[in-house]
N, C-alpha and C positions, 0 to 999 in steps of 0.2 A: 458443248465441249467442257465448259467447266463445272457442272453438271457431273461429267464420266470423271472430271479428273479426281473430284469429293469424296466419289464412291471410294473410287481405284485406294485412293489415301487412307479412306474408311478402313477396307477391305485386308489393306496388305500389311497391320499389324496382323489381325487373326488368322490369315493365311499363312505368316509365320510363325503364329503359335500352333497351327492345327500341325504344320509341319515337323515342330521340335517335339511332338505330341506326339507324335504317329510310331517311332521308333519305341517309346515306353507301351503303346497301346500292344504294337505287335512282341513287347518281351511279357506283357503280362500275358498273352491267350498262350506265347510260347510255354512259358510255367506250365501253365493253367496243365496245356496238351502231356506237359513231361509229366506232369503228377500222374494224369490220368492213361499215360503210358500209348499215346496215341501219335505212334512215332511217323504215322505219313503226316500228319499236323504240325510237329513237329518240323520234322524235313522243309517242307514248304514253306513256315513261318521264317525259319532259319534265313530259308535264303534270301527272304524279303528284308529283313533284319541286316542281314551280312552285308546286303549293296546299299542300305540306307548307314548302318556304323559298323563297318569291319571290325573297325578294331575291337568294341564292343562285345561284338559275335566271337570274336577270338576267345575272348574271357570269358565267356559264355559255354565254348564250346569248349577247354580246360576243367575249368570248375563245374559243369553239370552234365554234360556228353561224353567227354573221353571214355570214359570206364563201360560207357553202354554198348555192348556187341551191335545191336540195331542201329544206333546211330553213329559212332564213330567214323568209319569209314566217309558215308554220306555226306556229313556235316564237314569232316577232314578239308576233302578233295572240292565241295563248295565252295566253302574258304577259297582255298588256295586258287579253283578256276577266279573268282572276285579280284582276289590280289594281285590276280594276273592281268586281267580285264582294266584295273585302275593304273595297268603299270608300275606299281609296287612288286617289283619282280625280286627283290629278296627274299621280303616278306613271300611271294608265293613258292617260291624253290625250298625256302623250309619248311613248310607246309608240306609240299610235297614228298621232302627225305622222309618228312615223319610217314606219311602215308606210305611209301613203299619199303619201310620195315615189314607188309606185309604181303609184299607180292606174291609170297612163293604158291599165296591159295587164286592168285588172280590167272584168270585167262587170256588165251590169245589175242585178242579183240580190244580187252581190259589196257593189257600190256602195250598194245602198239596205240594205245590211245594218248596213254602218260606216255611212252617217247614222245610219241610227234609233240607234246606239250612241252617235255623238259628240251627236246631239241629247238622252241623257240624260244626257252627262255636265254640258253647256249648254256645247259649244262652237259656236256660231252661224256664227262665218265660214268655218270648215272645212267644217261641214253644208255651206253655201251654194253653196261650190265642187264639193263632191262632185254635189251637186245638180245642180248645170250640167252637168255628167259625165255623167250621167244621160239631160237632155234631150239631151245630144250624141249620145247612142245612142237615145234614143227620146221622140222630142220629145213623145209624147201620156201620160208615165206621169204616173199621176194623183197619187201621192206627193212626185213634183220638181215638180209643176206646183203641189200645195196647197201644200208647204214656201216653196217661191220668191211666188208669189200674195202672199200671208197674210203673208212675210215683208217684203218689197220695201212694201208696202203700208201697213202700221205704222210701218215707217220712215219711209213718207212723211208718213204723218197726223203723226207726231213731232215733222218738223220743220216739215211747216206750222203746226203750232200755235206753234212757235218763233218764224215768221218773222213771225206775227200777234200774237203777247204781247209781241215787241218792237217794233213798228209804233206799235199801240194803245197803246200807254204813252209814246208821242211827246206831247207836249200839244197842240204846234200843227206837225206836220210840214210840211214844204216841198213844193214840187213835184218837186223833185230825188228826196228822200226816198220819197215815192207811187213815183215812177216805178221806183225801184232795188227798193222792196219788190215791184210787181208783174213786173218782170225777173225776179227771185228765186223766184215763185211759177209764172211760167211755165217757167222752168228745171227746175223740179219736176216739176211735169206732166208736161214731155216726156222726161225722162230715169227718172222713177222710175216716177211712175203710168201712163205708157203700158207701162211695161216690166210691171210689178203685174197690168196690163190682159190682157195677152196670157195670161197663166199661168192667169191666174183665169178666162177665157174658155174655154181647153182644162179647167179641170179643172170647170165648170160643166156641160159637154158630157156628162161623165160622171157626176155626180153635182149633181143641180138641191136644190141646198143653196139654201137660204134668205138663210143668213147671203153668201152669195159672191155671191147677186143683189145684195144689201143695198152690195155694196162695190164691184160695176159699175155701178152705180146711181149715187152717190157719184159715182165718177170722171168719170161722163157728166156730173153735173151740175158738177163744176168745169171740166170744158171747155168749157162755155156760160159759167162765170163770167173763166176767166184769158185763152181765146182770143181 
């Protein structure tokens, strides 16, 4: 036993230098690959590098990646999945804004990949646009139709409850008052809940969810009450 413990004591200086070692080793063959323009070597080293010193890779990917059509994107959105993965979820949401400046050339597939990512980091408004993205390319996918639905729809029950907690808590409101809150409540309708309406329509077509009849339902019935 004491024997193994000698070793172990030997041993676990140079295993920590082989280790502080290892991130230099993989920046130099990264060089090496960028000079000689061998960007799947590249790619790969990166991302050995990224999960061993992000932050490093960050500065890295800045100063000698950005600019490369080949590598930007790749290296970008590595990043940012690491960032993500360490729980540094700032740091990987701008990561992310940066990378989808270029969505407009990303596909379907592309696109609903970074939602479901920025919807766990809870970025809502970036989701929402990617979302649209999405239906721009195919107006029946069932993911941008439930995200947009479900989303656009809560917002609106949100502020109709707003616009009725503060109505109701009028003592004796005016006729002025009635009329502006019901203006407010049909502006609602037709800007949010019909737009809610449309998404929830197409994604009920595919999937006869319960809860999604539950909230066509609803809309029907306040366009019998605000019309």
């Amino acid at each position: 036993m004491k024997i193994l413990l000698l070793i172990f004591l030997f041993l676990t200086p140079l295993m920590t230098q082989a280790q502080s070692q290892m991130p230099d080793s993989i920046m130099s063959k990264m060089l090496i690959s960028l000079e000689d323009e061998k960007w799947g070597e590249v790619i790969g080293l990166f991302h050995q590098f990224a999960n061993l010193d992000p932050e490093n890779a960050e500065v890295f990917y800045w100063v000698r990646a950005s600019d490369k059509p080949a590598l930007s994107d790749t290296l970008l959105v590595s990043l940012a999945d690491i960032y993500f993965h360490k729980g540094k979820l700032d740091k990987s949401l701008g990561l992310y804004k940066e990378y989808c400046k270029n969505t407009s050339s990303f596909s379907v597939s592309e696109l609903l990949v970074l939602a479901q990512r920025l919807t766990d980091i809870g970025e809502v408004r970036l989701t929402q646009e990617l979302y649209r993205q999405v239906i721009a390319q195919d107006p029946n996918n069932l993911n941008a139709n439930l995200f947009l639905g479900n989303y656009i729809y809560l917002r609106a029950e949100k502020e109709r409850r707003r616009l009725l907690f503060n109505y109701e808590r009028k003592r004796k409101p005016t006729h002025m008052e009635y009329v502006e809150y019901r203006n407010k409540l049909k502006d609602l309708y037709t800007f949010s809940y019909c737009e809610a309406y449309i998404y929830l329509t197409k994604a009920y077509a595919k999937i006869k969810s319960v809860e999604i009849r539950r909230m066509l339902a609803h809309i029907d019935k306040l366009k019998d009450e605000v019309l």
